[in-house]
N, C-alpha and C positions, 0 to 999 in steps of 0.2 A: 365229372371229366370236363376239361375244358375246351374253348374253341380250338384253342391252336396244339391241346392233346390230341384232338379227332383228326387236324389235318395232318399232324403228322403222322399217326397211324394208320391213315387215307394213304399217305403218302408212300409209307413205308408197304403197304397192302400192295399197291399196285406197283412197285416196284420187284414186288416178288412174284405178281403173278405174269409180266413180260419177263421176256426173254430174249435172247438173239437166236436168230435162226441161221440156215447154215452158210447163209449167205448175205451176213452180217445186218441184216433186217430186224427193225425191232416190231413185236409181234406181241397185241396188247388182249388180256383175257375181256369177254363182257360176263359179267355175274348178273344175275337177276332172279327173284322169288319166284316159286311156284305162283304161276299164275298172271305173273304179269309180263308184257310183253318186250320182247326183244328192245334194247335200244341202239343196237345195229344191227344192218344187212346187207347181204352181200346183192350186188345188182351189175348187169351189164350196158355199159352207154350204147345206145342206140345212135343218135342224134345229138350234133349242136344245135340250141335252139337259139341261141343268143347271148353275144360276149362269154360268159363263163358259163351261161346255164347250160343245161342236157338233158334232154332227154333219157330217161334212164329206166330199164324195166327188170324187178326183182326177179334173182335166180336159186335155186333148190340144189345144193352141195348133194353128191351121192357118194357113191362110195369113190376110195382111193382109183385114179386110173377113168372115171365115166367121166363125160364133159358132163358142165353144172345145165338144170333143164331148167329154160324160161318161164313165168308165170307169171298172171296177173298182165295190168296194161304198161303202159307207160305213165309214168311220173316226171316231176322235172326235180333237177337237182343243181347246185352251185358247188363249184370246184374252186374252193379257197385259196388252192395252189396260184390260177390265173388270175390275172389282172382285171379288174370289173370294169375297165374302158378300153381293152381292145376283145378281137373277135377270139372265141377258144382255138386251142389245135389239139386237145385231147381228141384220137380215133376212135370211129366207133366199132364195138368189141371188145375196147378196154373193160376188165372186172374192175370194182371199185367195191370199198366197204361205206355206206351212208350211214348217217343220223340224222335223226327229228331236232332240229336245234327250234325252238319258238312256234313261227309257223313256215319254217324251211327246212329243206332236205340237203343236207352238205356232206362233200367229201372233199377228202386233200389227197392230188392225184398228180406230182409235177410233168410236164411233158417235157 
């Protein structure tokens, strides 16, 4: 199989496993092996710390209807959406979903 066989079946993959939700949101699956860890999660901003960054601390999804329960400390995290040279105005409370990109925590969250 070749490169450009895998991405387009990469491609074609996740194409099927988003969706639109009901309120024309695209809503994207994360698949992962037994065993290895999440590569996203869901977290609530606590803080701006600076221009884009946040403070942000992981939350625990329960059932349909229970608010999500905080856990663990705070982390910081970078909001792609804003602009790296002025200050954020994402609130804090806002839910976001993060990822591990290298050695940063990122979300895209437009205000």
């Amino acid at each position: 199989m070749s490169n450009g066989h895998n991405f387009a079946d990469s491609r074609q993959l996740m194409q099927r496993l988003a969706r639109t939700g009901s309120e024309a949101r695209q809503e994207t699956s994360v698949v992962t092996s037994p065993g290895a860890t999440a590569a996203a999660w869901a977290v609530k901003v606590q803080s701006n710390s600076s221009y884009n960054v946040y403070n942000v601390r992981a939350v625990e999804i329960g059932e349909p209807g229970s608010l999500p329960v905080e856990i663990g400390q705070d982390i910081e995290a970078v909001n792609l959406a804003e602009s790296f040279l002025q200050q954020g105005a994402l609130p804090a409370g806002t839910y976001v979903v993060i990822a591990r990109v290298g050695e940063k925590n990122v979300f895209y969250a437009p205000v």
